[in-house]
SESEMI-809221 format. One line per 8 residues: their letters; for each residue x, y, z of N, C-alpha, C, O. Coordinates in nm, 3 decimals. Example, Ala and Ser with C-alpha at 12.3 -4.5 7.8 and 13.67 -1.06 7.14 Angstrom:
REM SESEMI-809221
AS> 1.319 -0.569 0.780 1.230 -0.450 0.780 1.320 -0.330 0.780 1.424 -0.332 0.846  1.285 -0.225 0.708 1.367 -0.106 0.714 1.290 0.003 0.787 1.341 0.114 0.804
REM end
This chain:
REM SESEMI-809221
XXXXXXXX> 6.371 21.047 -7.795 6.309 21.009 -7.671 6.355 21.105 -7.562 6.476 21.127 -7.553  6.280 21.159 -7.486 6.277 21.267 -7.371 6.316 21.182 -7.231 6.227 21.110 -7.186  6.393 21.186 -7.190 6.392 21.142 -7.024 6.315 21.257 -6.957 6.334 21.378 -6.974  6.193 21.177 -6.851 6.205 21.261 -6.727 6.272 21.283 -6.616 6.278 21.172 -6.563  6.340 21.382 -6.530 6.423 21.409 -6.415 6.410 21.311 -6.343 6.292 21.278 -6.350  6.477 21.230 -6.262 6.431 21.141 -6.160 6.571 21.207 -6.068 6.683 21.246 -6.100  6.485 21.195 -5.921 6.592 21.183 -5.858 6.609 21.080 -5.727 6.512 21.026 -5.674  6.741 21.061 -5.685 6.725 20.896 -5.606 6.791 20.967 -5.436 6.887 21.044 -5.444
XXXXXXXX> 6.754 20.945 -5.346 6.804 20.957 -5.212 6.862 20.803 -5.185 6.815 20.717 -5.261  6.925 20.774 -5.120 6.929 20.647 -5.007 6.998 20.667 -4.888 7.115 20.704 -4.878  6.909 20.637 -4.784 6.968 20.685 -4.652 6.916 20.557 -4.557 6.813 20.491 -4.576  7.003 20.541 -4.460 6.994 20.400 -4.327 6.945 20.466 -4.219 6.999 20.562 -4.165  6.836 20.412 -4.187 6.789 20.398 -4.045 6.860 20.317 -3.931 6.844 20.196 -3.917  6.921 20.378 -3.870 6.986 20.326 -3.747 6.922 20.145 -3.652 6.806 20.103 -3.665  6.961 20.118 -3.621 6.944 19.993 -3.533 6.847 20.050 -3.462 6.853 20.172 -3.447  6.757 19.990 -3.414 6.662 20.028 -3.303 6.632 19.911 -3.255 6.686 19.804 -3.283
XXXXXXXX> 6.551 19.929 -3.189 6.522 19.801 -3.050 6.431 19.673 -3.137 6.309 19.660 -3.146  6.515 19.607 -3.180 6.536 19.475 -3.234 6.495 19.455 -3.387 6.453 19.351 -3.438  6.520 19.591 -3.457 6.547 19.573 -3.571 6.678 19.584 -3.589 6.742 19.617 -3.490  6.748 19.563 -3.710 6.877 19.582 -3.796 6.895 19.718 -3.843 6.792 19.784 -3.829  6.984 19.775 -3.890 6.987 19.893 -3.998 6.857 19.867 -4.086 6.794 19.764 -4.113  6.845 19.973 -4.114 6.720 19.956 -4.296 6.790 20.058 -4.393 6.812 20.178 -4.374  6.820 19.977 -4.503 6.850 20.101 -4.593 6.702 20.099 -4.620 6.621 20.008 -4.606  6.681 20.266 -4.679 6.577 20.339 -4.785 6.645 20.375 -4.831 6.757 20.420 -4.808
XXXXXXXX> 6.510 20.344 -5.001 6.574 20.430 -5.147 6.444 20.443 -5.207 6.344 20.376 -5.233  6.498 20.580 -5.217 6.362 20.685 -5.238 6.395 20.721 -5.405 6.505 20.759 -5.444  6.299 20.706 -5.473 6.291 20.749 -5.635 6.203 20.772 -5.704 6.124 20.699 -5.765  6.224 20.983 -5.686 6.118 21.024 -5.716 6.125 21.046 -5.865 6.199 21.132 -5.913  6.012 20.934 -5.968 6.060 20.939 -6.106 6.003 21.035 -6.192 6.039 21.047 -6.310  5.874 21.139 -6.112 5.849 21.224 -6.222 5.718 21.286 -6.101 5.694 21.250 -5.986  5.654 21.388 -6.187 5.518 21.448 -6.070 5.443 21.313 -6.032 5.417 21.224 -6.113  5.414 21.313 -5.897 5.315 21.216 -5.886 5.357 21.009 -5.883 5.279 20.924 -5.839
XXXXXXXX> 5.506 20.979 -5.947 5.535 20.887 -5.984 5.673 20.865 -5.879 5.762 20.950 -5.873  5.676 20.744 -5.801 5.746 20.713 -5.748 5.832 20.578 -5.721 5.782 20.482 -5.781  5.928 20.551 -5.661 5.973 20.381 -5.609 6.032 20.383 -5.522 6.131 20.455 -5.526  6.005 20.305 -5.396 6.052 20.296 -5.289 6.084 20.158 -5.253 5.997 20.071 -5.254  6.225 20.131 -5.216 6.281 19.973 -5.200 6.345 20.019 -5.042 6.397 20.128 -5.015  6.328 19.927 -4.970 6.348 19.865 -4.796 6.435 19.750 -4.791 6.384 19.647 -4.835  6.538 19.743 -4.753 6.634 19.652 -4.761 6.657 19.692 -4.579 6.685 19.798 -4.524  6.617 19.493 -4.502 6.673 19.498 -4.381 6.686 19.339 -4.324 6.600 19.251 -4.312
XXXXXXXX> 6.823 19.341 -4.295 6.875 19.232 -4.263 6.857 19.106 -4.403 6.819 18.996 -4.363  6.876 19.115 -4.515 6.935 19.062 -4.587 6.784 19.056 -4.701 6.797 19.028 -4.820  6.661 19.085 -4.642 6.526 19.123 -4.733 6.524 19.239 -4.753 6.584 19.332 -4.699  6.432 19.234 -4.856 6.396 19.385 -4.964 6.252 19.365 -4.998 6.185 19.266 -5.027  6.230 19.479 -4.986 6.057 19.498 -5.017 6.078 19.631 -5.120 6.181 19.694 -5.093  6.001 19.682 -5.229 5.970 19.736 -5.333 5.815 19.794 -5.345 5.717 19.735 -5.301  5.812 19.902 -5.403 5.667 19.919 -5.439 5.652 20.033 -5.536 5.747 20.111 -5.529  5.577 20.059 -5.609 5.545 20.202 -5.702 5.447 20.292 -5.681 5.326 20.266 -5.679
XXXXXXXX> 5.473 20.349 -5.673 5.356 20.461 -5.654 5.323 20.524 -5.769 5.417 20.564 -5.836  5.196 20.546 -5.815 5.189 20.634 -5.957 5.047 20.728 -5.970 4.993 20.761 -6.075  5.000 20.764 -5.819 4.934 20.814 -5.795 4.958 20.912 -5.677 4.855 20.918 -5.611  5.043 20.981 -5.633 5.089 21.068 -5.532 5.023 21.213 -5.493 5.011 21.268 -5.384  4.986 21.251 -5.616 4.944 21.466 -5.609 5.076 21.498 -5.651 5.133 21.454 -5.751  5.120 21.576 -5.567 5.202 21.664 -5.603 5.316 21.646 -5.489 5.393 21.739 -5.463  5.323 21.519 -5.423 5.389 21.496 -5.291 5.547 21.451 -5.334 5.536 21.361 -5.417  5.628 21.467 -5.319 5.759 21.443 -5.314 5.745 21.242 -5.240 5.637 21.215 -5.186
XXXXXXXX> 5.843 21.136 -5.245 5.817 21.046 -5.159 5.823 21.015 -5.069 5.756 20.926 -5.017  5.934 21.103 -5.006 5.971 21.134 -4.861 5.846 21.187 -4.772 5.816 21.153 -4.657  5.782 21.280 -4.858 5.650 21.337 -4.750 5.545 21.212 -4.772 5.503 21.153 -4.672  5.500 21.172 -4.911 5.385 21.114 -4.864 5.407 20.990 -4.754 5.309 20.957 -4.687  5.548 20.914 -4.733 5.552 20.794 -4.691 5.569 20.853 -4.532 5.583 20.782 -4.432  5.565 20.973 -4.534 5.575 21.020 -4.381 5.438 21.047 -4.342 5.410 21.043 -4.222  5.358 21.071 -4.421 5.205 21.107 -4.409 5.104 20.976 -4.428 4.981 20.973 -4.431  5.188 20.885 -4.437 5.094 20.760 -4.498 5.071 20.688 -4.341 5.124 20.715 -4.234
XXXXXXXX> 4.975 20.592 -4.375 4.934 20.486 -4.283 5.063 20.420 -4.282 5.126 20.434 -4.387  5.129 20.339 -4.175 5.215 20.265 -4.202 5.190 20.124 -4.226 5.275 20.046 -4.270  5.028 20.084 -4.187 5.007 19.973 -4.226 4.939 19.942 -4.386 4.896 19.835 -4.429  4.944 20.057 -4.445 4.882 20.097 -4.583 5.032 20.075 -4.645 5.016 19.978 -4.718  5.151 20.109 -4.654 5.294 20.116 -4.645 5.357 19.965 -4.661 5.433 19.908 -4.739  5.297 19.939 -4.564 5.302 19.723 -4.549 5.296 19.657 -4.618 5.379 19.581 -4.669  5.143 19.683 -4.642 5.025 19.649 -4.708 5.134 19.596 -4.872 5.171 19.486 -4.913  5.156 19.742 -4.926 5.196 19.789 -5.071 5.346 19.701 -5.027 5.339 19.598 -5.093
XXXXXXXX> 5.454 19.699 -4.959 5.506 19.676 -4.975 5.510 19.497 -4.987 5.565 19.443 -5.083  5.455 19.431 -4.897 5.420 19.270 -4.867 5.304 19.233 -4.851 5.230 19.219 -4.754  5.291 19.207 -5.037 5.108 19.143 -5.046 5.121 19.028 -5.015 5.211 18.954 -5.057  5.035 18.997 -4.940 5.036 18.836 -4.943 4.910 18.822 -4.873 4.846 18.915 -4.824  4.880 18.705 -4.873 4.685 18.624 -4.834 4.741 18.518 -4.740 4.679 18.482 -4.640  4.824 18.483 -4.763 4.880 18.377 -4.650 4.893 18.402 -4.533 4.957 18.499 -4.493  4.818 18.293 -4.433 4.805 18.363 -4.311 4.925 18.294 -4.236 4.937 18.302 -4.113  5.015 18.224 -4.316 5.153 18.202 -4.226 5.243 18.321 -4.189 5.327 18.322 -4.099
XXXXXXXX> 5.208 18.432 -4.280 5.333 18.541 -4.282 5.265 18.652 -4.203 5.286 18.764 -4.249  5.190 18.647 -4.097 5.172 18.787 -4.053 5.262 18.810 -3.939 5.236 18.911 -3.872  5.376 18.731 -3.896 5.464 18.752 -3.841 5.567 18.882 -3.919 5.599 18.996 -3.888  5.597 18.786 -4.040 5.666 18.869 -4.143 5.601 19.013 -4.192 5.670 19.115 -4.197  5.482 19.012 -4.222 5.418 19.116 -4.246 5.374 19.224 -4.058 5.296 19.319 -4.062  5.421 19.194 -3.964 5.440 19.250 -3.805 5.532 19.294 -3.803 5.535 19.400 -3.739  5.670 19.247 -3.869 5.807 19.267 -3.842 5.830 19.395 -3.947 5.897 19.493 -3.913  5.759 19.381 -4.094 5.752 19.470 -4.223 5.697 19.601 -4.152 5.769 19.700 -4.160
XXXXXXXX> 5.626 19.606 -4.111 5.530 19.710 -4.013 5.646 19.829 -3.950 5.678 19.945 -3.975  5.689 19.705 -3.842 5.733 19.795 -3.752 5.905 19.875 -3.808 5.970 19.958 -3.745  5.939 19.810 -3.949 6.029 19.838 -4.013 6.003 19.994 -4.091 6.078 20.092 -4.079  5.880 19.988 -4.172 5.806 20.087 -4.196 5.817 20.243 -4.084 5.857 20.358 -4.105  5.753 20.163 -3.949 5.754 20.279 -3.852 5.876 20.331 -3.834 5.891 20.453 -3.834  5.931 20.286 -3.825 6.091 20.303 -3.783 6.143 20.394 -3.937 6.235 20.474 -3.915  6.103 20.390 -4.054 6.146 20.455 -4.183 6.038 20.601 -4.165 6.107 20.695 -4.205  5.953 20.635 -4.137 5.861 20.720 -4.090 5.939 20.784 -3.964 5.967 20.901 -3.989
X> 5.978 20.746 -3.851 6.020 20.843 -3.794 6.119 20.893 -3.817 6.154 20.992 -3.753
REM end
């Protein structure tokens, strides 16, 4: 069995105006194939990517919609959580800049 290269970053986004720290962890698992987990203030959001080009994950999630970003990270139909899914958002923006 062959492993492909993966490689993993994790780096914290500083406190900003009324979020917490955010860790990111970036894992780029092969061309095109990715995983990205958001850990802030004691939640974690996850997602895969397995359709990228040729983008590293760091660029596409800098080039992405951030509400496309959301979206992937906190599915949900429930219209109790768009608080939670407002707060996911602006967590996102804050990992983008």
């Amino acid at each position: 069995m062959t492993l492909e290269p993966q490689t993993c970053e994790a780096f914290t986004v500083a406190a900003t105006k009324g979020l917490d720290p955010i860790l990111v962890i970036l894992q780029d698992i092969g061309p095109g194939n990715a995983r990205l987990v958001i850990e802030c203030y004691g939640e974690a959001w996850s997602t895969y990517f397995g359709a990228m080009g040729d983008s590293k994950l760091r660029e596409f999630i800098t080039d992405c919609d951030a509400g496309y970003l959301a979206n992937r990270l906190y599915r949900s139909n429930d219209r109790r959580v768009r608080l939670k899914e407002a707060y996911l958002l602006r967590i996102v923006e804050a990992v983008q800049a």
